[in-house]
Every structure is written in structure tokens, then in C-alpha cells.
DSSP file (Angstrom, degrees, kcal/mol; ACC not computed):
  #  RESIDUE AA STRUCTURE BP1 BP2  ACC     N-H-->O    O-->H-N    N-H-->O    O-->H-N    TCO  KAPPA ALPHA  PHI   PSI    X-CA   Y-CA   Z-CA
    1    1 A X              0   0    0      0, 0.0     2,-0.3     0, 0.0     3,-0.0   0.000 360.0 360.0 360.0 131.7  -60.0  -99.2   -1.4
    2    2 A X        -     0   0    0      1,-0.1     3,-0.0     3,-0.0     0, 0.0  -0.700 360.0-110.2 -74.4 124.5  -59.7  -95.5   -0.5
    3    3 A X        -     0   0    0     -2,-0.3     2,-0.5    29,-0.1    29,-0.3  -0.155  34.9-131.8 -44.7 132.9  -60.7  -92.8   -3.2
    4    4 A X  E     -a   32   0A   0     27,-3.1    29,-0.5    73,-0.1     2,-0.2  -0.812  23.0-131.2 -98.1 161.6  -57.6  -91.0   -4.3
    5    5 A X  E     +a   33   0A   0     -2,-0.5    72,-3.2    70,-0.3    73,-1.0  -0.611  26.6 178.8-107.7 156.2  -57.9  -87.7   -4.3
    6    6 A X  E     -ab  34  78A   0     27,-2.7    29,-0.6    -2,-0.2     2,-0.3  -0.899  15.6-140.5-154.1 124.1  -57.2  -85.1   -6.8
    7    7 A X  E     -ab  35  79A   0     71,-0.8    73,-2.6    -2,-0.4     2,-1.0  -0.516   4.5-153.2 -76.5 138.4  -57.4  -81.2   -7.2
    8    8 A X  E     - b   0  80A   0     27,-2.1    29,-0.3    -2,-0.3     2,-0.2  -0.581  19.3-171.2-114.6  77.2  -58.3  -79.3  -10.1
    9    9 A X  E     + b   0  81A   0     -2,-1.0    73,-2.5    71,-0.8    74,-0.5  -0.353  17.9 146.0 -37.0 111.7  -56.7  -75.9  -10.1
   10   10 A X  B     -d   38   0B   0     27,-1.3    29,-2.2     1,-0.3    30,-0.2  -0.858  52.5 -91.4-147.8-170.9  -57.5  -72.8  -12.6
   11   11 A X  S    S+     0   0    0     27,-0.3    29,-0.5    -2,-0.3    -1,-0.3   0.975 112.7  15.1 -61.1 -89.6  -57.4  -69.0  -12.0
   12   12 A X  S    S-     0   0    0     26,-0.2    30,-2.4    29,-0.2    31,-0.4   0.313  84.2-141.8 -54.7 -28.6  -60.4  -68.1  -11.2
   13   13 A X  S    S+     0   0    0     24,-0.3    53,-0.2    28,-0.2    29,-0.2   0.698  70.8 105.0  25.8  64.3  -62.5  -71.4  -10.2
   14   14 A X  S    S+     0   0    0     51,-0.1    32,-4.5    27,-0.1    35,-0.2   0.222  88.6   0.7 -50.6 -19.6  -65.4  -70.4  -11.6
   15   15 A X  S  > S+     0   0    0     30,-0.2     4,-1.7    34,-0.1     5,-0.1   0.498 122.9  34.1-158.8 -66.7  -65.7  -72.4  -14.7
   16   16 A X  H  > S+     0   0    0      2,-0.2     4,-0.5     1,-0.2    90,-0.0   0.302 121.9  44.8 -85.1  20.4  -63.1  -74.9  -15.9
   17   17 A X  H  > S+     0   0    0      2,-0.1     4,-2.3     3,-0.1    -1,-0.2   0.795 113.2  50.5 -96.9 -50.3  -62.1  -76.1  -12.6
   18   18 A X  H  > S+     0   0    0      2,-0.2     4,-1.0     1,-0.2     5,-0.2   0.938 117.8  44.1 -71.2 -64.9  -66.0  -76.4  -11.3
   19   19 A X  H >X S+     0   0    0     -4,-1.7     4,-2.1     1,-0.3     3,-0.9   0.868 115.4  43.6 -71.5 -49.1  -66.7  -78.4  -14.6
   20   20 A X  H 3X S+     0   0    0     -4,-0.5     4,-2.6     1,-0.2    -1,-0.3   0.871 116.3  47.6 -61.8 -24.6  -63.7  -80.6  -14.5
   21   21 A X  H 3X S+     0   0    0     -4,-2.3     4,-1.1     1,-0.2    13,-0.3   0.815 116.5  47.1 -79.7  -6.6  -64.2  -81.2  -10.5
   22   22 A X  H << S+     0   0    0     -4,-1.0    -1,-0.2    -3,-0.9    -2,-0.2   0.779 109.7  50.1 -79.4 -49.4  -67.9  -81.9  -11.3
   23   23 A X  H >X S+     0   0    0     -4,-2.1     3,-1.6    -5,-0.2     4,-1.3   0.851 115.8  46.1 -84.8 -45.9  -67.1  -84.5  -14.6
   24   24 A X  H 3X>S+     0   0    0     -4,-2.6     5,-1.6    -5,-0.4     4,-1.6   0.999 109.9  54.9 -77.6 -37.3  -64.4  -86.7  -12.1
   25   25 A X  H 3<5S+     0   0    0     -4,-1.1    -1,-0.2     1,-0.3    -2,-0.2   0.440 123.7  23.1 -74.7  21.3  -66.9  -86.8   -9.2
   26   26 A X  H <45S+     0   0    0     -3,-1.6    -1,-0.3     3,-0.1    -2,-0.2   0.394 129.4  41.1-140.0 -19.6  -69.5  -88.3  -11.4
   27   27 A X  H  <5S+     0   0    0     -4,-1.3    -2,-0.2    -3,-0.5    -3,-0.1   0.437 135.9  18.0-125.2 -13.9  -67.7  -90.0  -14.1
   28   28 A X  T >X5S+     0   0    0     -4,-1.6     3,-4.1    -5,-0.3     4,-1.6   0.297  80.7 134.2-145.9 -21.9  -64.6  -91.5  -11.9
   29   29 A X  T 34< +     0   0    0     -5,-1.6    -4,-0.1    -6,-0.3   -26,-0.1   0.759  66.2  56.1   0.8 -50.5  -66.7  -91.0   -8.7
   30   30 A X  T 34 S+     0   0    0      1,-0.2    -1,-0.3   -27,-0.1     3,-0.1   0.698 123.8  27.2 -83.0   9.3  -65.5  -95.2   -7.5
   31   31 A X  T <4 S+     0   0    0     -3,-4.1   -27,-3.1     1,-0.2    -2,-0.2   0.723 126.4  22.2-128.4 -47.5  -62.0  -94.1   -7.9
   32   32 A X  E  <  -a    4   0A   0     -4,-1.6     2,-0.3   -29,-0.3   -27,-0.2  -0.585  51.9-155.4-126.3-178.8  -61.2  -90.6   -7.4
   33   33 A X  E     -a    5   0A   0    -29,-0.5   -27,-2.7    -2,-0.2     2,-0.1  -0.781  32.0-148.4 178.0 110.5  -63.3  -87.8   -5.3
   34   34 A X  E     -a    6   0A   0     -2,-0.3   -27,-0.2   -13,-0.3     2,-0.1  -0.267  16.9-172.2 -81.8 163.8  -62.2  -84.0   -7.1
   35   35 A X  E     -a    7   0A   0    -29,-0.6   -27,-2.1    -2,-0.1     2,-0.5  -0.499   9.3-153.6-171.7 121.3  -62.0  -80.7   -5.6
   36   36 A X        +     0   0    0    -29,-0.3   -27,-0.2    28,-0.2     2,-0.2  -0.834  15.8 170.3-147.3 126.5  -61.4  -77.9   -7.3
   37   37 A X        -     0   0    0     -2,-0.5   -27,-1.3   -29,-0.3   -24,-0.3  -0.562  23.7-125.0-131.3 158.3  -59.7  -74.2   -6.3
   38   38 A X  B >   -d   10   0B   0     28,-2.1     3,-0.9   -26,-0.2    30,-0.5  -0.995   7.3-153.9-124.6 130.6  -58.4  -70.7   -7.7
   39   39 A X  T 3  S+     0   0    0    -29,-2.2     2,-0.6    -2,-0.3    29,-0.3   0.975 119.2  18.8 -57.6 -45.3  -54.9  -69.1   -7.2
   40   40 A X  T 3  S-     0   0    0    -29,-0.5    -1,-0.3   -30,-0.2    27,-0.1  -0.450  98.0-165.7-111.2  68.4  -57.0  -65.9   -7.7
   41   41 A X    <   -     0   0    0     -3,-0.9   -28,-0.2    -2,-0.6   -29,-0.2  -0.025  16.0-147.5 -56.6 161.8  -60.5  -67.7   -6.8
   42   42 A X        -     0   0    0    -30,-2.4    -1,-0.2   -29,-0.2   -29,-0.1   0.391  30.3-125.0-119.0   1.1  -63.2  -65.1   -8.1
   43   43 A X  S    S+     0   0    0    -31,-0.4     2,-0.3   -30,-0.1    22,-0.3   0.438  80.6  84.5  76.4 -11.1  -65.8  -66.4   -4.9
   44   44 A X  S    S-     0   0    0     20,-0.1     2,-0.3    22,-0.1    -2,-0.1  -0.989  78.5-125.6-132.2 123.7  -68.8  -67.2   -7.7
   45   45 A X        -     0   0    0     -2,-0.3     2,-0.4    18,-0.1   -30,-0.2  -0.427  32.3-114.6 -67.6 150.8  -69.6  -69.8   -9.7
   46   46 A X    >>  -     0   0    0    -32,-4.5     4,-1.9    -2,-0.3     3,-1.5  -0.609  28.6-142.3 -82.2 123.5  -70.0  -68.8  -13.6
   47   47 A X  H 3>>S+     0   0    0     -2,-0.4     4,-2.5     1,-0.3     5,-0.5   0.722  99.2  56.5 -56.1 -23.6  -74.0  -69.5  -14.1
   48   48 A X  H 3>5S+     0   0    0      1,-0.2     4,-1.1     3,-0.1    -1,-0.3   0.965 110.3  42.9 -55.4 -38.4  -73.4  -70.7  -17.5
   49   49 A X  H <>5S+     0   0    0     -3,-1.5     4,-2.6   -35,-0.2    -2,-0.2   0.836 114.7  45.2 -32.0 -52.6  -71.1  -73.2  -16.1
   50   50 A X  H >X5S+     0   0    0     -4,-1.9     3,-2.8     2,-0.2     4,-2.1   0.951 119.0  51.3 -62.8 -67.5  -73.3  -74.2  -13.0
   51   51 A X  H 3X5S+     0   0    0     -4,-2.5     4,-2.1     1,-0.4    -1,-0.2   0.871 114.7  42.8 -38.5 -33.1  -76.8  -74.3  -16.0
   52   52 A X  H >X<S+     0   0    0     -4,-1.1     4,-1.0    -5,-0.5     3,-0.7   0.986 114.0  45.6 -80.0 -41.9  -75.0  -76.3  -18.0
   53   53 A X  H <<>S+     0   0    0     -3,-2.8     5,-2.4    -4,-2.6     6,-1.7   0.875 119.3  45.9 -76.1 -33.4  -73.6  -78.6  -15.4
   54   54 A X  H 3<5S+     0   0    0     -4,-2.1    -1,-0.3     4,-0.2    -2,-0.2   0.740 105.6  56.0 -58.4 -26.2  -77.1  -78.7  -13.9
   55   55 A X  H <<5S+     0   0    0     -4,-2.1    -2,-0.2    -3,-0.7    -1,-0.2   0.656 108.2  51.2 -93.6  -9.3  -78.8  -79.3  -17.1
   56   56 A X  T  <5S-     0   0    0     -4,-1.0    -1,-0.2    -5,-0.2    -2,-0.2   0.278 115.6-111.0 -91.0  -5.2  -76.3  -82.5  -17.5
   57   57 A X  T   5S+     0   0    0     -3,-0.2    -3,-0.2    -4,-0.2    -4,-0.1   0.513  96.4 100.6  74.2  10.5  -77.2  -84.0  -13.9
   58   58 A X      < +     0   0    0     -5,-2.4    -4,-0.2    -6,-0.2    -5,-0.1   0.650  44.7 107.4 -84.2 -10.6  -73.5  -83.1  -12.6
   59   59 A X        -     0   0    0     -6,-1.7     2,-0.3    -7,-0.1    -9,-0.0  -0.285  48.6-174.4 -79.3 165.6  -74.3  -80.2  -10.8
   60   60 A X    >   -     0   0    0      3,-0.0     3,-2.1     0, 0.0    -6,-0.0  -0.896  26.4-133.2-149.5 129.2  -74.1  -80.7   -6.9
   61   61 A X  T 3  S+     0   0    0      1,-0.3    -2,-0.0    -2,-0.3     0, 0.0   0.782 103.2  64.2 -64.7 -16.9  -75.1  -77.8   -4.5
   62   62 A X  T 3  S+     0   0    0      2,-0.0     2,-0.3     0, 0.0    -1,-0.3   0.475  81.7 112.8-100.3   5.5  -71.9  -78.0   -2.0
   63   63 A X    <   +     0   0    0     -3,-2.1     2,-0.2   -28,-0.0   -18,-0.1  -0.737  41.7 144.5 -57.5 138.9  -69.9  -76.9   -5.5
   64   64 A X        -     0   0    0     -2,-0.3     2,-0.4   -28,-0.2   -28,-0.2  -0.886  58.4 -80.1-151.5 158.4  -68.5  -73.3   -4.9
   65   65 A X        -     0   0    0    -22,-0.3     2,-0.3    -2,-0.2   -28,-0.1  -0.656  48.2-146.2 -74.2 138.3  -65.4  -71.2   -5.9
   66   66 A X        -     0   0    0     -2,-0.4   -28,-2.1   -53,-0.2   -25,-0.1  -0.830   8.1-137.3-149.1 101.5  -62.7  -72.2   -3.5
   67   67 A X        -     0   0    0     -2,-0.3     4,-0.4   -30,-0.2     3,-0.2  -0.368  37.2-116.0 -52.1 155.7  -59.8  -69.4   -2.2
   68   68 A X  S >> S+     0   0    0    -30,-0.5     4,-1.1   -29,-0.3     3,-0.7   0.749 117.5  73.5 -35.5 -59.8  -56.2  -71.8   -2.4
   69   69 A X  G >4 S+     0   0    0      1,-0.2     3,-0.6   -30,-0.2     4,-0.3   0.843  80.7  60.9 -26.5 -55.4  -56.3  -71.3    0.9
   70   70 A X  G 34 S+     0   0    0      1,-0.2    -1,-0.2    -3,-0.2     3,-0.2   0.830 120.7  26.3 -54.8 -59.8  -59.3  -73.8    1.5
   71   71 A X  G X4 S+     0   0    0     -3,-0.7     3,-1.1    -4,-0.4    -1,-0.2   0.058  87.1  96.7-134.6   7.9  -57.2  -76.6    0.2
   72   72 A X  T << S+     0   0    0     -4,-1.1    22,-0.3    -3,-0.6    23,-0.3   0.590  90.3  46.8 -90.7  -6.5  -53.6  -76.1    0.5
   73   73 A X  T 3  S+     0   0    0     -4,-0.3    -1,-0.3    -3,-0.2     2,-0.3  -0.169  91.4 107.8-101.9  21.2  -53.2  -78.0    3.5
   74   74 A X  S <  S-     0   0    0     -3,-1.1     2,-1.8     1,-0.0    21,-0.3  -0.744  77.7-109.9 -91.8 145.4  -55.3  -81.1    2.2
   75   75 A X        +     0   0    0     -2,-0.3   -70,-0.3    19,-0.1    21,-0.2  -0.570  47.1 174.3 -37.6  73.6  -53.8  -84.3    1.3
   76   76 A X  B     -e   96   0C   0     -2,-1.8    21,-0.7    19,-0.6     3,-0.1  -0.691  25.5-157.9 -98.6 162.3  -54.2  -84.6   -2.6
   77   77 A X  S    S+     0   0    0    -72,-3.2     2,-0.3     1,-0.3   -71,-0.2   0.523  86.1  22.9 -91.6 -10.7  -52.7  -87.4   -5.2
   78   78 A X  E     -b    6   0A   0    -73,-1.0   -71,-0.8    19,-0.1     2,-0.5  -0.789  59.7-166.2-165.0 114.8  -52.8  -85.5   -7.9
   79   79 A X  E     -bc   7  99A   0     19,-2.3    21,-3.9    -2,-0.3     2,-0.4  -0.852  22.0-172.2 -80.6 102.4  -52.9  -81.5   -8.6
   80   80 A X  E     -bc   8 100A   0    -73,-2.6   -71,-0.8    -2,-0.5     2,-0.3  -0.926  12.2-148.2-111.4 140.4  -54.0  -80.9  -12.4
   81   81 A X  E     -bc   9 101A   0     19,-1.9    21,-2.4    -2,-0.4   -71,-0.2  -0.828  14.6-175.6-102.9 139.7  -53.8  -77.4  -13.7
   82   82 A X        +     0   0    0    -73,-2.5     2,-0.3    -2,-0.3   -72,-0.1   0.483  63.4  63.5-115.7  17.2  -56.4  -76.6  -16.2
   83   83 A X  S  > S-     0   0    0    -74,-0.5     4,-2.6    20,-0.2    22,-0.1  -0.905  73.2-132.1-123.9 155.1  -55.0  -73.0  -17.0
   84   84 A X  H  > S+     0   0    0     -2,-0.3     4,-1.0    20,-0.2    -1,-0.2   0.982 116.1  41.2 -47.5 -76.6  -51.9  -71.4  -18.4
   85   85 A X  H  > S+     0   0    0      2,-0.3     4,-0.8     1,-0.2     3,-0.4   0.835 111.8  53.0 -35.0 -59.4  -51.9  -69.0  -15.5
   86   86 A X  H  4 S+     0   0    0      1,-0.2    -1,-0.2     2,-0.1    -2,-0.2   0.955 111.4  49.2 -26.3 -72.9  -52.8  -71.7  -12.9
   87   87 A X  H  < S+     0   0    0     -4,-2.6    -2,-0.3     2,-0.2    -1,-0.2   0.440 111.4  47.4 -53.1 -28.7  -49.8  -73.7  -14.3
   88   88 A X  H  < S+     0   0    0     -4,-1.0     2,-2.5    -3,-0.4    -2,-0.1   0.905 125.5  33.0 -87.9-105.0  -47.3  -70.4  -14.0
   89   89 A X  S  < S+     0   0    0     -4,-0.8     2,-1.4     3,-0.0    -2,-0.2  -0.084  71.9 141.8 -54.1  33.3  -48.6  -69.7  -10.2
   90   90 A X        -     0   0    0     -2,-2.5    -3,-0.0    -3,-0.1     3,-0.0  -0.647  48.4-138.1 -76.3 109.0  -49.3  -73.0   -9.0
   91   91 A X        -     0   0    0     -2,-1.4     2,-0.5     1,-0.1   -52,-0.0  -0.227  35.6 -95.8 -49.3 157.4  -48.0  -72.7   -5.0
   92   92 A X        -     0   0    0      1,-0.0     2,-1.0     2,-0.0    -1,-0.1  -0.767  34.1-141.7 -94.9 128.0  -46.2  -75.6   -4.0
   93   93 A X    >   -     0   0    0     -2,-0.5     3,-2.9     1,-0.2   -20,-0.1  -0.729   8.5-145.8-109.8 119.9  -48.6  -77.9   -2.2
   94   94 A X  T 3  S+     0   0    0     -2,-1.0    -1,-0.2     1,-0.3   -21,-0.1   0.706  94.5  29.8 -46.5 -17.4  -46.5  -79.7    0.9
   95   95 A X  T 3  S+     0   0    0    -23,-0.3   -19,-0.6   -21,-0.3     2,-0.4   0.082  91.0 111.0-141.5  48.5  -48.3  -83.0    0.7
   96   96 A X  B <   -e   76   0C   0     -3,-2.9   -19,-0.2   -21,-0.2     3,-0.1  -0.832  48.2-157.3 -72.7 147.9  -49.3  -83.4   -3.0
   97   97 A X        +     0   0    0    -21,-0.7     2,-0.3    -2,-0.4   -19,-0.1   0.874  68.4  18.4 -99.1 -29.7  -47.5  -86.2   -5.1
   98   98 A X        -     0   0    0    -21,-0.1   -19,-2.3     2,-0.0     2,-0.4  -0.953  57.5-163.2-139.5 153.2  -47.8  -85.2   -8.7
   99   99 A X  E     +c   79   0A   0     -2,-0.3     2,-0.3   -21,-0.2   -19,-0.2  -0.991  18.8 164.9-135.8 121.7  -48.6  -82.1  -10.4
  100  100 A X  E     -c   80   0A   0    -21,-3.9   -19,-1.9    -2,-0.4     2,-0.5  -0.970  23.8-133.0-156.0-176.8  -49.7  -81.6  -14.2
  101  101 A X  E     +c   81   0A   0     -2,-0.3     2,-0.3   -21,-0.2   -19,-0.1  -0.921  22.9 159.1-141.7 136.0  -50.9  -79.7  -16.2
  102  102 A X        -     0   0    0    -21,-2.4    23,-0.0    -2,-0.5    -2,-0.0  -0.718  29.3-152.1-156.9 118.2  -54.0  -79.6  -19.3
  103  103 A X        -     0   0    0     -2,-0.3   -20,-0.2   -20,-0.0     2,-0.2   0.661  13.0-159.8 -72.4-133.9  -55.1  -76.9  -20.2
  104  104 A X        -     0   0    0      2,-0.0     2,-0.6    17,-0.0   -20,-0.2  -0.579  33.3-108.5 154.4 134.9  -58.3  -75.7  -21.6
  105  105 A X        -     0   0    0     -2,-0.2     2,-0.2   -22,-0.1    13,-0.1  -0.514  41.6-122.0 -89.9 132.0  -59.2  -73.0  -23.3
  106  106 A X        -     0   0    0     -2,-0.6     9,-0.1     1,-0.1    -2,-0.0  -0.572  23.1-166.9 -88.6 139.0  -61.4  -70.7  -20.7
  107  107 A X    >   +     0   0    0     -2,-0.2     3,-1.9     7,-0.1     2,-0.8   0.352  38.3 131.3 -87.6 -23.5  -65.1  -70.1  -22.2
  108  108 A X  T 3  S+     0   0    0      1,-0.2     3,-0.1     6,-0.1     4,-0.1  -0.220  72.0  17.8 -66.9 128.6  -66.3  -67.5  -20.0
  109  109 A X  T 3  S+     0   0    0     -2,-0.8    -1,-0.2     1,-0.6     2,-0.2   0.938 111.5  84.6 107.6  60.6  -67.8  -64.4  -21.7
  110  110 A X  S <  S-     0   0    0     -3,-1.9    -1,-0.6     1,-0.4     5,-0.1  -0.772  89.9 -35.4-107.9-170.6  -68.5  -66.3  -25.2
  111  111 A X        -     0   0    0     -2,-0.2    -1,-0.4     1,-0.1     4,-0.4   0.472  42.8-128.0 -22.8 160.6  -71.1  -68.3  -26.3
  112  112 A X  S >  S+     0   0    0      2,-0.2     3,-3.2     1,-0.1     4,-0.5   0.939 106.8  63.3 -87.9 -29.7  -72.8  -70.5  -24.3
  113  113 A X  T >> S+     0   0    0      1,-0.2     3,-9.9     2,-0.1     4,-1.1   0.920  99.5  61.0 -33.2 -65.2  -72.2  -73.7  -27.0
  114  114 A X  H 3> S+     0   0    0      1,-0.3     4,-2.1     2,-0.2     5,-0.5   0.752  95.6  59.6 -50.7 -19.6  -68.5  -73.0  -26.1
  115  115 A X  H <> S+     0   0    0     -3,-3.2     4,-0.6    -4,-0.4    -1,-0.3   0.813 112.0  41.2 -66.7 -14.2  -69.6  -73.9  -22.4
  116  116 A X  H <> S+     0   0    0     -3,-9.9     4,-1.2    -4,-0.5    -1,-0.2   0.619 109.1  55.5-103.5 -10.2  -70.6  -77.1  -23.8
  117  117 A X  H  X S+     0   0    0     -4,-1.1     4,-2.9    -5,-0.2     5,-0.3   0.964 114.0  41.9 -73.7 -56.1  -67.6  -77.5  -26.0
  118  118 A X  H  X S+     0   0    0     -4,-2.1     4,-3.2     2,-0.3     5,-0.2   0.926 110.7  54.5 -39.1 -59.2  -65.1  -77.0  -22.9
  119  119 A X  H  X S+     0   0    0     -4,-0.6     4,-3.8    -5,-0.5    -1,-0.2   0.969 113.7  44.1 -48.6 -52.0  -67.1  -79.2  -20.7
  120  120 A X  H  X S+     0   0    0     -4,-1.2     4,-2.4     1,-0.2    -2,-0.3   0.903 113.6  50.0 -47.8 -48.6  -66.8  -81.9  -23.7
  121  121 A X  H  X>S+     0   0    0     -4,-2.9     4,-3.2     2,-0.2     5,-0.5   0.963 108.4  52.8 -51.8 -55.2  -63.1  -81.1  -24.1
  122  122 A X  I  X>S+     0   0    0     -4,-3.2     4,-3.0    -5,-0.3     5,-2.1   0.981 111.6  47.9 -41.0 -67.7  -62.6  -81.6  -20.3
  123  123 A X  I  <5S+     0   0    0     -4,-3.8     5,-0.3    -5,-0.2    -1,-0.2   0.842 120.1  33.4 -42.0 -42.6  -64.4  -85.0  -20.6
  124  124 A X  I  <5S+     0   0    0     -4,-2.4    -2,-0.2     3,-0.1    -1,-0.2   0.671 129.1  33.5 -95.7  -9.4  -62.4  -86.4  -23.6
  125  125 A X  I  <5S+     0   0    0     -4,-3.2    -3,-0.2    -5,-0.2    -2,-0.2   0.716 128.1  29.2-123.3 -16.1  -59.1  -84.9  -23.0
  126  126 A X  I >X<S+     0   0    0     -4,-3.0     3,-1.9    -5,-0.5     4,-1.7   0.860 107.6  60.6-101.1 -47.0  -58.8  -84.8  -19.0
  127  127 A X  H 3><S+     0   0    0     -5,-2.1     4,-2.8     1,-0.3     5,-0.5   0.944 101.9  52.4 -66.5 -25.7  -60.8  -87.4  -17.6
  128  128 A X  H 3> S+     0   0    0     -5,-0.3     4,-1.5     1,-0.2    -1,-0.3   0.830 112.4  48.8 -72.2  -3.1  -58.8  -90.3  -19.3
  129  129 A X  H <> S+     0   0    0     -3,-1.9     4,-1.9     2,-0.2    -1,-0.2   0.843 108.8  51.8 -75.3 -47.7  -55.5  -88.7  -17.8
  130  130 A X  H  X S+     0   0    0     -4,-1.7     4,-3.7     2,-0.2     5,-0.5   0.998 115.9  42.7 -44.7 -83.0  -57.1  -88.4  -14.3
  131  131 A X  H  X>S+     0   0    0     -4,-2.8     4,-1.5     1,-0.2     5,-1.4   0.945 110.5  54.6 -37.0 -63.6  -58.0  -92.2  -14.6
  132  132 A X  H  <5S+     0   0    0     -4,-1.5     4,-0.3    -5,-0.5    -1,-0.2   0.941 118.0  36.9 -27.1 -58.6  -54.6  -93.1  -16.1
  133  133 A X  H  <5S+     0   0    0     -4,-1.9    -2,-0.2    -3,-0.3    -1,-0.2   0.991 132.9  24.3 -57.7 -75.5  -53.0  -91.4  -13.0
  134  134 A X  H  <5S+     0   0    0     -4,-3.7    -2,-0.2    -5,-0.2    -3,-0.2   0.940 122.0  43.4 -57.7 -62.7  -55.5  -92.4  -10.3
  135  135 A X  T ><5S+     0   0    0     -4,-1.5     3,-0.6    -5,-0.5     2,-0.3   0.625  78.1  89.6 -52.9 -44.8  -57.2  -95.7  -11.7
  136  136 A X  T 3 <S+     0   0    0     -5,-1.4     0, 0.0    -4,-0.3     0, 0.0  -0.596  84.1  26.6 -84.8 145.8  -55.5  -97.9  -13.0
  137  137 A X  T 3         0   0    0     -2,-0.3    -1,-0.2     1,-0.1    -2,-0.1   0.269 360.0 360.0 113.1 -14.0  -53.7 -100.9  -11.4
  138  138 A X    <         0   0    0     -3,-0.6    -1,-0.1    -4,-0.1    -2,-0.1   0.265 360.0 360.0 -29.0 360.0  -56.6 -100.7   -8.6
């Protein structure tokens, strides 16, 4: 069986796109295989993000923030938006099959718990949707 593939879209990519595309390739990994983009990509990951995702074993060096550009001509099964903004300026991608959207509330420039609340949020409230989408019926 071929991984389906699935993008994880936010503003910025820097922080809840990186985390969610980190949490499916590790956590859904025999099933799915993330990638993760910005409409308005900001070119850096945010190091709380990356620490945190490192300090969890998720982190993987070939992560980085990702122009639209880089991916808008890829095959995906599934586009998930995890921002408001994303979700308003999502480009239409010619060979995606679904598009949806859960958001998240974005974390950067408060605490760093909250980096670990989001990442958690991401986990409980995205991945089983992802699966749902992707997974089942395999």
C-alpha cells in the first residue's frame, strides 16, 4: 500500500504546521507521510517549536518552513488548514482531493507550556481526523 499523502498548511509555517507535519510523520508514519507549507511561509522554524519537537524525539533535520510554492504542484490526498488565515487564503491546489480545515490556536510569542499545549491539541484533535480521512478502510 502506498502512503497517502497529506499537507498541513498555516500562515507562516513555522510552528503549527511544522508540529502537526512532524506528529503525522511519526504517529501515522505506516499510513500517511505529511508535509507542511505557508501561504506567507516566514523561511524559519520557531525554535520553541523545533526544542520542543526535538525534546519529544519528533524532530527531523530535513523539517524547514516551506514557500506554497514548494508544494503546489505535488500530488496531495488531503490539504488540512490549521489556521483561520490559512483557511481564508488557501490557493486552489490542482491535484488535491479534499481540503479541511482545524484550527489551532497559534502559540508563538507566549509561553513555552503553550508550545506544549498546541503540540498536545494537534495530537488529540488533528491526528484522529487525519487517520479518519487517510487510514481507515486500508
Amino acid at each position: 500500500m502506498s502512503k497517502k499523502r497529506v499537507l498541513i498548511l498555516c500562515t507562516g509555517n513555522s510552528c503549527r504546521s511544522i508540529m502537526a507535519e512532524a506528529l503525522v510523520n511519526a504517529k501515522l508514519g505506516d499510513c500517511a507521510r505529511a508535509e507542511s507549507s505557508g501561504v506567507a511561509a516566514s523561511g524559519k522554524v520557531n525554535p520553541h517549536a523545533e526544542a520542543l519537537l526535538r525534546a519529544r524525539g519528533l524532530w527531523r533535520d530535513d523539517y524547514h518552513s516551506k514557500v506554497i510554492d514548494e508544494v503546489l504542484d505535488k500530488p496531495f490526498d488531503l490539504v488540512v488548514t490549521v489556521c483561520d488565515n490559512a483557511k481564508e487564503t488557501c490557493p486552489m491546489f490542482p491535484k488535491a482531493v479534499k481540503t479541511i480545515h482545524v484550527g489551532f490556536e497559534d502559540p508563538s510569542g507566549k509561553a513555552e507550556e503553550e508550545y506544549a499545549k498546541t503540540l498536545d491539541l494537534i495530537e488529540s484533535g488533528l491526528l484522529p481526523v487525519i487517520e479518519n480521512e487517510l487510514c481507515k478502510g486500508e
